[in-house]
C-alpha positions as a Markdown table, in Angstrom:
| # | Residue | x | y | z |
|---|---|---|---|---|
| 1 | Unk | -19.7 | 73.6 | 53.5 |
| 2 | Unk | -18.6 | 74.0 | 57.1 |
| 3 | Unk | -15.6 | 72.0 | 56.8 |
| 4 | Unk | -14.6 | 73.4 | 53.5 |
| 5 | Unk | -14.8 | 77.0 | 55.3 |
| 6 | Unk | -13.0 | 75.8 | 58.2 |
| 7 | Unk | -10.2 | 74.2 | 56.6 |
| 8 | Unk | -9.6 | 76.7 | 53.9 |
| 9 | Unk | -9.5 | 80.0 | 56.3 |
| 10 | Unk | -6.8 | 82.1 | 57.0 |
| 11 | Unk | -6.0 | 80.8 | 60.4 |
| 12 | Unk | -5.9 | 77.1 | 58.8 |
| 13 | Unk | -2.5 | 74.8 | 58.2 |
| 14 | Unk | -4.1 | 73.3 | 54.7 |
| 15 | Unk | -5.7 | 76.4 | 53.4 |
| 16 | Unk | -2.9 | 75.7 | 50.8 |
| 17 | Unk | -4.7 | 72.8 | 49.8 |
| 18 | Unk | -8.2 | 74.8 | 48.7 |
| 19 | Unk | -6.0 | 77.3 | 47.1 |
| 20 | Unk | -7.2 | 76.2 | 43.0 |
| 21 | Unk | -11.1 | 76.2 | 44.6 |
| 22 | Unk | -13.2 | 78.8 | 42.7 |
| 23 | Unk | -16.8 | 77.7 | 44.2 |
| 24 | Unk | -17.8 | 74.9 | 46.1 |
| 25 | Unk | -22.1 | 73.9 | 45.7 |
| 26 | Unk | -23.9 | 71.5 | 48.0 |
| 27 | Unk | -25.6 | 69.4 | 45.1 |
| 28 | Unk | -27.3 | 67.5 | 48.4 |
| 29 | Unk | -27.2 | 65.7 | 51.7 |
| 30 | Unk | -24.2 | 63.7 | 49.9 |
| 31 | Unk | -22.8 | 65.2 | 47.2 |
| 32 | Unk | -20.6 | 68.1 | 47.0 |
| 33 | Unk | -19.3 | 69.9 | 43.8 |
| 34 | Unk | -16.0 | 71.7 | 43.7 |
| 35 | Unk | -15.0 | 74.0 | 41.1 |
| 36 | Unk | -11.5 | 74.5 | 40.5 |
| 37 | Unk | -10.2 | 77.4 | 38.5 |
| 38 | Unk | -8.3 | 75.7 | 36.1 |
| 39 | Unk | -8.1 | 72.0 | 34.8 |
| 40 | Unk | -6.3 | 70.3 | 38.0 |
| 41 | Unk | -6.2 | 66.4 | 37.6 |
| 42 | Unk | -4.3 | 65.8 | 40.9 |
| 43 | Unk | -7.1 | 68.3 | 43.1 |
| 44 | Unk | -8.4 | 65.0 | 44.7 |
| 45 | Unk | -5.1 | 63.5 | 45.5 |
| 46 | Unk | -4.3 | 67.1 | 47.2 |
| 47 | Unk | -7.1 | 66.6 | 49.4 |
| 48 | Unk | -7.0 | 63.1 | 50.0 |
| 49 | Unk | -6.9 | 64.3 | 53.8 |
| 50 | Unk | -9.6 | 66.3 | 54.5 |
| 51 | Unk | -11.4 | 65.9 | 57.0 |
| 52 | Unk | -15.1 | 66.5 | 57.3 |
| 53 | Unk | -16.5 | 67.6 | 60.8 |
| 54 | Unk | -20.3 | 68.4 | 61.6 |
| 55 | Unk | -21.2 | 71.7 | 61.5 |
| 56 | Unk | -23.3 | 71.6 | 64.6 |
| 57 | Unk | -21.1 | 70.0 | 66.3 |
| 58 | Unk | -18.1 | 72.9 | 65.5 |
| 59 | Unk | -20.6 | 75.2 | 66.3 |
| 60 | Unk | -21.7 | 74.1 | 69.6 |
| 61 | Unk | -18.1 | 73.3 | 70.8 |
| 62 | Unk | -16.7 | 77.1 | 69.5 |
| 63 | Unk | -14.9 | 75.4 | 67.2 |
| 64 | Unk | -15.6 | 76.5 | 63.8 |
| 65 | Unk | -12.1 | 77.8 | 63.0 |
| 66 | Unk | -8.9 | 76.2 | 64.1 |
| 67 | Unk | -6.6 | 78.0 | 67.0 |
| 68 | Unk | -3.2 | 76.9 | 66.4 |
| 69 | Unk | -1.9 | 78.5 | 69.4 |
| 70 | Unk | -3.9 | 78.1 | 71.9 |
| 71 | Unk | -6.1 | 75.2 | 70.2 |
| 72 | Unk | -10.0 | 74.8 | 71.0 |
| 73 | Unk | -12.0 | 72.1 | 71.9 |
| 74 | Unk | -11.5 | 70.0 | 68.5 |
| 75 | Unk | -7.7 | 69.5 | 69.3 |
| 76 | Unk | -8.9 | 67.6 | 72.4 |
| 77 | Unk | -12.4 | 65.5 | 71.5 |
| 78 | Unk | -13.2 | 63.7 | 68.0 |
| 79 | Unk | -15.7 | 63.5 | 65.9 |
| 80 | Unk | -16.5 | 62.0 | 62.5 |
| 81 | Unk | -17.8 | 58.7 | 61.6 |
| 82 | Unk | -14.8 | 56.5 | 61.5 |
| 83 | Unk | -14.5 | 52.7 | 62.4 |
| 84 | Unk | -13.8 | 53.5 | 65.8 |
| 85 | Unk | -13.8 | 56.3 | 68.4 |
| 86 | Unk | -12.2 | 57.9 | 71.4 |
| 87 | Unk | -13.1 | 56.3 | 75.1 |
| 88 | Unk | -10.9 | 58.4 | 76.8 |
| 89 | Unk | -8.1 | 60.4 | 75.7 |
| 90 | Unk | -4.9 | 61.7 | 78.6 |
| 91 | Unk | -3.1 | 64.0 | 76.1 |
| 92 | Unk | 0.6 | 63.1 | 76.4 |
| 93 | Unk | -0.2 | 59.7 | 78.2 |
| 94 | Unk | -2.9 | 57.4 | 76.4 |
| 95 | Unk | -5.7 | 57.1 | 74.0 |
| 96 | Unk | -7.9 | 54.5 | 74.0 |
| 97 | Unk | -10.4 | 53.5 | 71.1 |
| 98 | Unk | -13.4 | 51.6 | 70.8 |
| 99 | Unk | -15.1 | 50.0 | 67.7 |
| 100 | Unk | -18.1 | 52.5 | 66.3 |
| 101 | Unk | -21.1 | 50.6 | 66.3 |
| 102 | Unk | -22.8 | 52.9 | 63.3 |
| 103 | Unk | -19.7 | 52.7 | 61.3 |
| 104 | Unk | -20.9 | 52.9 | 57.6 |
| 105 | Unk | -18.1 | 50.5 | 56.6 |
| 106 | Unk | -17.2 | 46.8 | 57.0 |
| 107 | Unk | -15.3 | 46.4 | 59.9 |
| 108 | Unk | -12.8 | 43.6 | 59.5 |
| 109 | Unk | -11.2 | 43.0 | 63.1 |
| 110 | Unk | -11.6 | 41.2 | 66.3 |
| 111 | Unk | -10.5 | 44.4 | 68.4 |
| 112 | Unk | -12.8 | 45.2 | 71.2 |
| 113 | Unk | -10.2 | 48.1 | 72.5 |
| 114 | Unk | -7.0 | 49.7 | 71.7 |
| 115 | Unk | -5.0 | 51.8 | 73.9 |
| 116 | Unk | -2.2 | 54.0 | 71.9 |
| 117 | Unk | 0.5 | 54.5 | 74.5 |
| 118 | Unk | 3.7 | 57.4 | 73.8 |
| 119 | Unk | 7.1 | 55.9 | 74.6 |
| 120 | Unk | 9.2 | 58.4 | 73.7 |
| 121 | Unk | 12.8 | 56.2 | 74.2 |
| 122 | Unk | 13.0 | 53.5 | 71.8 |
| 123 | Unk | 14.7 | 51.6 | 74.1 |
| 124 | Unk | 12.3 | 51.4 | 76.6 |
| 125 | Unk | 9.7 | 51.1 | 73.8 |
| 126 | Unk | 11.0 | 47.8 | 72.7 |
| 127 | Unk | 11.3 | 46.7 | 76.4 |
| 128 | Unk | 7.7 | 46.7 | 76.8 |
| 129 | Unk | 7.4 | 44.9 | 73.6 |
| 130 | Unk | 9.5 | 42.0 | 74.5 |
| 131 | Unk | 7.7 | 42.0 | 78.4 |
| 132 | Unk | 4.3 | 41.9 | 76.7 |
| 133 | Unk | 3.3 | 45.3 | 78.0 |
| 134 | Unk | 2.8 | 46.3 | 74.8 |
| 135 | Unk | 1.7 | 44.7 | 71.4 |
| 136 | Unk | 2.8 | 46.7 | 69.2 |
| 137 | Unk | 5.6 | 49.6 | 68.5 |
| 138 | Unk | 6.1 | 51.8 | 65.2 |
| 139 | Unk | 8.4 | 52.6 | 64.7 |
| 140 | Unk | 11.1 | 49.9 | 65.1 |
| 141 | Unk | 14.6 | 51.6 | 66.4 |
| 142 | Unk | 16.8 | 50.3 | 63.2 |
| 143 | Unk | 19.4 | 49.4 | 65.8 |
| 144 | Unk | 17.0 | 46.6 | 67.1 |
| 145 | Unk | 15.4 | 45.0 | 64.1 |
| 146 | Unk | 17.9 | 42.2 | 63.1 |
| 147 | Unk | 17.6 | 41.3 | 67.1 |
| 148 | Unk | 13.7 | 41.4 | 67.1 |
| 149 | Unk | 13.9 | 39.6 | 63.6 |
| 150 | Unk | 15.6 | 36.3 | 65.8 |
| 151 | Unk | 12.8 | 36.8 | 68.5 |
| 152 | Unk | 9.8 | 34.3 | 67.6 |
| 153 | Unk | 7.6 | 36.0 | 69.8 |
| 154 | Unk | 7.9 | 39.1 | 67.5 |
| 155 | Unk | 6.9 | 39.7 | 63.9 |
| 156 | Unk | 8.9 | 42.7 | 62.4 |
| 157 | Unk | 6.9 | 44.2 | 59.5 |
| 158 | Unk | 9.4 | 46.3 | 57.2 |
| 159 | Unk | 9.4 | 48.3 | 53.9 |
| 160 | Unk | 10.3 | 51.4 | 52.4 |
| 161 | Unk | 7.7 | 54.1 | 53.5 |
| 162 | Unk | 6.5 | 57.1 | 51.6 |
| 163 | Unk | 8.1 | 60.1 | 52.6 |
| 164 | Unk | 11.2 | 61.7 | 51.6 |
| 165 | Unk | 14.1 | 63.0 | 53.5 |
| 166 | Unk | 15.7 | 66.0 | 52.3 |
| 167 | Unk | 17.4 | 69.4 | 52.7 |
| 168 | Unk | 16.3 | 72.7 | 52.0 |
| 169 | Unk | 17.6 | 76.2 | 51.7 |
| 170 | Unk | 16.4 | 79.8 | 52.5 |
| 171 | Unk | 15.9 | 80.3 | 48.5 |
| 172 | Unk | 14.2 | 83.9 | 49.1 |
| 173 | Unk | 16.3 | 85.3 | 52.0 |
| 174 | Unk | 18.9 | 87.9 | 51.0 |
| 175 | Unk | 21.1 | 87.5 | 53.7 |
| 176 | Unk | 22.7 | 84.7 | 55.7 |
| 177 | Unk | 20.9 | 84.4 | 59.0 |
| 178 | Unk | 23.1 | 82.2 | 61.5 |
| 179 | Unk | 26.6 | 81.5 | 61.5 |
| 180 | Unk | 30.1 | 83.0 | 61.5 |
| 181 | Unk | 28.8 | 84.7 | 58.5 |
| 182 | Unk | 25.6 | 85.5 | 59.6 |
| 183 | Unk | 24.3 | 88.8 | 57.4 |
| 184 | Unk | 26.3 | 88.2 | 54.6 |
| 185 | Unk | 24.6 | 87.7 | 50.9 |
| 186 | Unk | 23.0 | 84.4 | 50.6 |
| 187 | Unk | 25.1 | 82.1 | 48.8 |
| 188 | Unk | 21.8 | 79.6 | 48.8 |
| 189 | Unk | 20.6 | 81.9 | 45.9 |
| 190 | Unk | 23.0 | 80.0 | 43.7 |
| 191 | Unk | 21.9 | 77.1 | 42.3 |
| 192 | Unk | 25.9 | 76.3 | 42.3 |
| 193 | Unk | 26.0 | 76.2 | 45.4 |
| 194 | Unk | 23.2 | 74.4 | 45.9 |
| 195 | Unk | 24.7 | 71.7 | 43.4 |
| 196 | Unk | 27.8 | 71.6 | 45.4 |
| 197 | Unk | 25.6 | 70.8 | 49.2 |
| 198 | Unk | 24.3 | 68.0 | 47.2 |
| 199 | Unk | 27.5 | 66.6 | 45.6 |
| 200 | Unk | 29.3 | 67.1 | 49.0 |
| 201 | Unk | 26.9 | 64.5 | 50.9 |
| 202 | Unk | 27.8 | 60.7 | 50.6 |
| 203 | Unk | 24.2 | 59.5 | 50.4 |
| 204 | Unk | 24.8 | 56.0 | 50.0 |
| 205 | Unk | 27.4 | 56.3 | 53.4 |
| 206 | Unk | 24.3 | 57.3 | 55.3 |
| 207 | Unk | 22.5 | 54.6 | 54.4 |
| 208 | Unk | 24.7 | 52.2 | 55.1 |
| 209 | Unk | 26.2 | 53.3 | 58.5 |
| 210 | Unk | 23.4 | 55.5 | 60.0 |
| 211 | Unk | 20.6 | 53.7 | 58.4 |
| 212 | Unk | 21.7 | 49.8 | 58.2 |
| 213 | Unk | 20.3 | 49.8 | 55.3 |
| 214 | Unk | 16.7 | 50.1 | 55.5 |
| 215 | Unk | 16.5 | 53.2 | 53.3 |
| 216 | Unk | 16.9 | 54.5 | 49.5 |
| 217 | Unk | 18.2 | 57.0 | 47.9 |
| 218 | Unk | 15.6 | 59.3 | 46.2 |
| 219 | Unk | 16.1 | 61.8 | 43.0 |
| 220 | Unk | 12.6 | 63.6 | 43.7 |
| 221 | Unk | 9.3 | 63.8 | 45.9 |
| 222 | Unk | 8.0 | 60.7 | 44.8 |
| 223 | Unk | 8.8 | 57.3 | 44.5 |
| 224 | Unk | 8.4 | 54.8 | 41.0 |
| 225 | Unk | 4.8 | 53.6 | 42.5 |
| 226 | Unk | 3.5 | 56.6 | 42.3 |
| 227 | Unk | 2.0 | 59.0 | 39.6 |
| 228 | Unk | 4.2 | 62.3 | 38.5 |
| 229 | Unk | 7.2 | 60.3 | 38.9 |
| 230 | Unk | 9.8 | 61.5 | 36.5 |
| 231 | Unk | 12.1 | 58.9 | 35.2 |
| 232 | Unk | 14.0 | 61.2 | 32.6 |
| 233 | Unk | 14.8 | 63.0 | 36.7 |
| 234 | Unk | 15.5 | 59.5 | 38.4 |
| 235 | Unk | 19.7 | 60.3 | 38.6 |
| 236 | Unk | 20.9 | 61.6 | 41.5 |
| 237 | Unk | 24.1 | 64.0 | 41.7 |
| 238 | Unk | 27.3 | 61.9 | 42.3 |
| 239 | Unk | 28.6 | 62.3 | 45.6 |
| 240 | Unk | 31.8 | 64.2 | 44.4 |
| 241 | Unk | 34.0 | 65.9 | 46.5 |
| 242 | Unk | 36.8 | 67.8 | 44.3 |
| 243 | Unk | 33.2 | 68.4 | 41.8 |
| 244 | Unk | 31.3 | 70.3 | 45.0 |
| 245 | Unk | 34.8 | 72.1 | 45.8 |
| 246 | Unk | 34.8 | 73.3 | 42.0 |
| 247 | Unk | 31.2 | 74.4 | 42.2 |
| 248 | Unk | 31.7 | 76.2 | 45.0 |
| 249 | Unk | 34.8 | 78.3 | 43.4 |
| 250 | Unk | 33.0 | 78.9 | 40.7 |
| 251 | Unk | 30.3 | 80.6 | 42.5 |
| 252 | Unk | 32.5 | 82.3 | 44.4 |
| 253 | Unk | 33.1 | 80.5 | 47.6 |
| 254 | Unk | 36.6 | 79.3 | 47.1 |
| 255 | Unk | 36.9 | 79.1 | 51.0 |
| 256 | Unk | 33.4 | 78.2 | 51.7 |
| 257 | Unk | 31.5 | 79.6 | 54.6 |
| 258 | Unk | 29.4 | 79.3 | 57.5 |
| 259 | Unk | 25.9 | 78.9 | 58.1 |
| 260 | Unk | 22.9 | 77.3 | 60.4 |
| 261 | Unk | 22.0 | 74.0 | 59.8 |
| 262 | Unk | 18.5 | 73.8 | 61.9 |
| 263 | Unk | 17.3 | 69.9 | 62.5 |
| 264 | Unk | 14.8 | 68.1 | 64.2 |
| 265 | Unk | 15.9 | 65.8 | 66.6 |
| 266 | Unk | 12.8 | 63.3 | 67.7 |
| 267 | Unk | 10.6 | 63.3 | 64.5 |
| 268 | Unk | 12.6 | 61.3 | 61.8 |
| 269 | Unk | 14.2 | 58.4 | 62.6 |
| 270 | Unk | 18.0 | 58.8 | 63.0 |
| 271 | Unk | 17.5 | 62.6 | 61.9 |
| 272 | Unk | 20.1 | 64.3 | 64.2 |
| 273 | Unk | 22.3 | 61.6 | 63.4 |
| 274 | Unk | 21.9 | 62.4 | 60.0 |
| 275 | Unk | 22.4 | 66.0 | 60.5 |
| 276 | Unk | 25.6 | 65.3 | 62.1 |
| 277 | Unk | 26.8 | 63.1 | 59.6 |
| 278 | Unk | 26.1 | 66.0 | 57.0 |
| 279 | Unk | 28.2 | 68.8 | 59.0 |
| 280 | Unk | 31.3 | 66.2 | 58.8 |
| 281 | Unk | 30.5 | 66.0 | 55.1 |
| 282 | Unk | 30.1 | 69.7 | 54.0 |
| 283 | Unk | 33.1 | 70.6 | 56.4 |
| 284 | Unk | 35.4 | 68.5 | 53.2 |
| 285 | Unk | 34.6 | 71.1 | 51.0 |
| 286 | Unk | 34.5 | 74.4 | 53.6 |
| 287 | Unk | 31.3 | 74.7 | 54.7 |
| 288 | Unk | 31.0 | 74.5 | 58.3 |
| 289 | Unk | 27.3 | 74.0 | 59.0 |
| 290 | Unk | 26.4 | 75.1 | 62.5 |
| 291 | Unk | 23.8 | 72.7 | 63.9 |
| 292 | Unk | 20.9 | 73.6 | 65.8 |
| 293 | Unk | 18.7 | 70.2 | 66.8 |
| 294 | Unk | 15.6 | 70.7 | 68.5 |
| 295 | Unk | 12.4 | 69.0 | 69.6 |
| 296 | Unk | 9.7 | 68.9 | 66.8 |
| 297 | Unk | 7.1 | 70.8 | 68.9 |
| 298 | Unk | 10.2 | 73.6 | 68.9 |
| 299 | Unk | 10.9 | 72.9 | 65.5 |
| 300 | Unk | 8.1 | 73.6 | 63.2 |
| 301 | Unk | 7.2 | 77.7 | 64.7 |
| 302 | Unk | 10.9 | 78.1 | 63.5 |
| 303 | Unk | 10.4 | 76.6 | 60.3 |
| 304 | Unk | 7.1 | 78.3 | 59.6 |
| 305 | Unk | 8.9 | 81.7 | 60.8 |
| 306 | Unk | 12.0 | 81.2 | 58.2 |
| 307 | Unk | 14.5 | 80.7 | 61.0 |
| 308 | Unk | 16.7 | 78.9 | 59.1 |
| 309 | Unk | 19.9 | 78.9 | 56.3 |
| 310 | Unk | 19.4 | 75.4 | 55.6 |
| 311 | Unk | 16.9 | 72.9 | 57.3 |
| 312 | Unk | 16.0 | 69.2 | 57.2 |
| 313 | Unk | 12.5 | 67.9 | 56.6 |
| 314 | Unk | 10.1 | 65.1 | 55.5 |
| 315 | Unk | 7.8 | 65.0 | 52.9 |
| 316 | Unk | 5.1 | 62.2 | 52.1 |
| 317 | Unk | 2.0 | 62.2 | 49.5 |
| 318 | Unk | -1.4 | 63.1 | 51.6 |
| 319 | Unk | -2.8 | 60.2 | 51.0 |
| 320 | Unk | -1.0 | 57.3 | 49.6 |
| 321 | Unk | -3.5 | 55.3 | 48.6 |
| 322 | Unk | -4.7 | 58.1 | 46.4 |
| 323 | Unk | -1.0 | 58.3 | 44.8 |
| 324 | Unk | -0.3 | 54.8 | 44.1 |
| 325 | Unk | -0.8 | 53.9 | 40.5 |
């Protein structure tokens, strides 16, 4: 019951997730029944990612609620019951694990330690992998997997992941908050317009020159292996310049406009490259997108404060496991 109150409170990033809860019982020391209050067949996969903490232990350590701003004494120490847990822990600089002898599971590994290490330049990351210092990176820089690929010393594991790359737009905002036309009625508020951003973008050119090809394009949130994916929605607008110039004149825009573009730029891979690529792109039909790439730990206040025209962002299913057919 603790961690249900804890991670469906006000002050809590997932209360979203607890949102169709109508009453949650303690059956007994193992069971717990939640009541939704409607039918909701996906309300496990929406909360794949819980995670369940010990009620003592929140309440000894102060830490019954989250504190997003200033964070408590759970955004620094662990606990739960996993296959493995923290030795020591230099926010910023290392973590080091050690196998949980009490595990409920069957562990399946020879690891007796395993020391996660931040490298924020790729380069240098894949230095240390080729010295040894290292045995493992994630992710591979795209620029250095057919090289790593000739290396026999190196294995490169590579697939299409889970999450989705996309824009968005300030749906809800009546006025135009950034750019030469900054206060002016929201021309996002068309779905025309919106059409036009889409049919403007040369998807498969990104692919091919920013990504090397190790992406694909996506029509929606989920992929073919997973469940609620719509194959009657599986097209994609045709990247179609003179189409998005129409669009746009037929909303109104004849001469396009201006308008914040606000990125990430160290959270996706390539993602300020692909921001840039998509000013070039809109600029063909009028739009001049004014970029604004930042750090993610800058990044997500302004995107949960709505500072934004247009923004990029990922999206993966909680828990893929649960999602895969």
């Amino acid at each position: 019951m603790a961690s249900y109150q804890r991670a469906s409170s006000e002050v809590a990033d997932v209360k979203g997730w607890f949102a169709p809860v109508a009453d949650l019982k303690v059956v007994d020391d193992f069971t717990v029944e939640i009541l939704t209050k409607a039918p909701n067949p996906i309300f496990p996969d929406s909360i794949a990612n819980w995670m369940i903490m010990d009620a003592d232990w929140m309440a000894d350590n102060s830490a019954s609620l989250p504190d997003k701003e200033n964070g408590n004494f759970a955004t620094l120490n662990a606990n739960g019951t996993g296959a493995f847990m923290v030795s020591d822990r230099q926010p910023g600089l290392s973590t080091t694990l050690v196998p949980f002898a009490g595990w409920w599971g069957d562990a399946e590994h020879n690891i007796t330690e395993a020391t996660f290490t931040p490298i924020q330049n790729p380069a240098t990351a894949v230095a240390a992998l080729l010295s040894g210092e290292v045995d493992l990176i994630n992710p591979v820089p795209i620029q250095d997997a057919e090289r790593l690929k000739g290396n026999d010393a190196v294995q490169v594991i590579q697939g299409i992941e889970a999450r989705v790359i996309m824009f968005g737009f300030s749906h809800e905002a009546d006025k135009l908050k950034y750019g030469g036309d900054a206060g002016a009625d929201n021309p996002f508020q068309d779905v025309r317009v919106r059409q036009a951003v889409a049919q403007a973008i040369n998807v498969p050119a990104i692919l091919q020159t920013i990504m090397r090809g190790n992406a694909e394009p996506a029509s929606q949130l989920v992929s073919p292996a997973m469940r609620a994916f719509s194959a009657a929605n599986d097209t994609r607008p045709a990247f179609d310049v003179d189409d998005a110039k129409a669009l746009l004149a037929d909303a109104g825009y004849p001469d396009g406009f201006s308008f914040g573009l606000m990125c990430p730029n160290n959270r996706y891979l390539n993602d300020e490259s692909v921001c840039q690529a998509a000013v070039s792109m809109l600029a063909q039909i009028g739009l001049e997108a004014q970029l604004n790439a930042m750090p993610v730990q800058n990044y997500w206040p302004e995107l949960r404060a709505d500072n934004y025209d247009m923004y990029m962002l990922g999206w993966s299913p909680r828990s893929m496991m649960a999602n895969v057919r």
